[in-house]
C-alpha positions in Angstrom: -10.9 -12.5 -13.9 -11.9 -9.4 -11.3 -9.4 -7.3 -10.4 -7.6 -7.3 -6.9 -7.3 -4.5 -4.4 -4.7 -4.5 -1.3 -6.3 -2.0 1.1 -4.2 -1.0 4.0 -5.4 1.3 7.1 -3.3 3.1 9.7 -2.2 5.7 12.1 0.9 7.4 11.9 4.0 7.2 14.7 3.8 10.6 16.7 6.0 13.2 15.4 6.5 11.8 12.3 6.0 14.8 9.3 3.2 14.2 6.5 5.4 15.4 3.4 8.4 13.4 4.4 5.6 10.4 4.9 4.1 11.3 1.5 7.7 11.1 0.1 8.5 8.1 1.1 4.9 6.6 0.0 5.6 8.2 -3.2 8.8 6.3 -3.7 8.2 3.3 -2.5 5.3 3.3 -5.5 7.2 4.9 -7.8 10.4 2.4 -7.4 8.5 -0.6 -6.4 5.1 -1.4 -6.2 4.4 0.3 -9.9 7.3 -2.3 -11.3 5.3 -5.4 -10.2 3.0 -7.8 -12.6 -0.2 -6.7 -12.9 0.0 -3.7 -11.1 -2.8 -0.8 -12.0 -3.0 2.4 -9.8 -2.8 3.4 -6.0 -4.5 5.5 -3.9 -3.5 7.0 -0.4 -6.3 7.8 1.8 -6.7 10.6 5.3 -9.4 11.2 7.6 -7.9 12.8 10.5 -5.3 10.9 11.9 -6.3 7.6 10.0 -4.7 7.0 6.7 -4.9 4.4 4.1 -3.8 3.0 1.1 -5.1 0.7 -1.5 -3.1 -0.9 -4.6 -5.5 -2.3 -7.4 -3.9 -5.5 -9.3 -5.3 -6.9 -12.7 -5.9 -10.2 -10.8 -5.7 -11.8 -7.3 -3.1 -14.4 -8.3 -0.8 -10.7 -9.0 -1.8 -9.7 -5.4 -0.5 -12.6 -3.8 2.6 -12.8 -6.0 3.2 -8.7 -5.0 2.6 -10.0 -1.1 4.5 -12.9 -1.3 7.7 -11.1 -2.8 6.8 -8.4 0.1 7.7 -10.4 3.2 11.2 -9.4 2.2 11.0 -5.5 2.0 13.1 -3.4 -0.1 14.8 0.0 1.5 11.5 2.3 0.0 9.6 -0.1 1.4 11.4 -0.1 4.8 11.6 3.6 4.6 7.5 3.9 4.3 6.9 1.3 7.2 9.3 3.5 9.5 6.5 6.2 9.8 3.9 4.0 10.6 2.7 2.9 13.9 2.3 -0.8 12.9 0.6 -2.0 16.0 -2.9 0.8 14.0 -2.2 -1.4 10.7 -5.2 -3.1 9.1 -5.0 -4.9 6.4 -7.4 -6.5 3.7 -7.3 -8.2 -0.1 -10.8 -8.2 -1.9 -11.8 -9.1 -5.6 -13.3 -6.2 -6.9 -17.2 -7.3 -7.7 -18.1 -4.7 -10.0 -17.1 -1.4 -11.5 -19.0 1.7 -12.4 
């Protein structure tokens, strides 16, 4: 089976400090997202004031399980989506094709 990737795009609310951001992305993939089945590696993203994230998942069916058990967020995960300006927030799940 291909591997998954969650990839996530987004602006920041205004005011709202990078390191403390960073901190709480940190945690919430330390505490959480790094404890769930399947779960490989992460990677937060910047290009000016977009950012973006992506979570890579042995398989899709871990994904869904990870997004499913997500509709009820924990505190970390609370804490990250309180610096971001959800109405920016694009989301996407892909099978990963091929790797080099």
């Amino acid at each position: 089976m291909p591997n998954a990737v969650f990839f996530n795009s987004y602006k920041l609310k205004k005011g709202k400090p990078t390191e403390e951001f960073l901190l709480a992305v940190e945690t919430l993939i330390n505490e959480h997202i790094s404890k769930q089945q399947g779960y490989i590696s992460s990677k937060i993203l910047v290009d000016g004031e977009t950012w973006a994230d992506y979570a890579v998942f042995e398989t899709m069916e871990d994904l869904e399980n990870f997004l499913e058990q997500s509709r009820n967020p924990n505190e970390a995960a609370q804490k990250f989506y309180s610096y971001i300006n959800l109405m920016s927030c694009t989301s996407r799940k892909f099978s990963v094709e091929r790797s080099y």
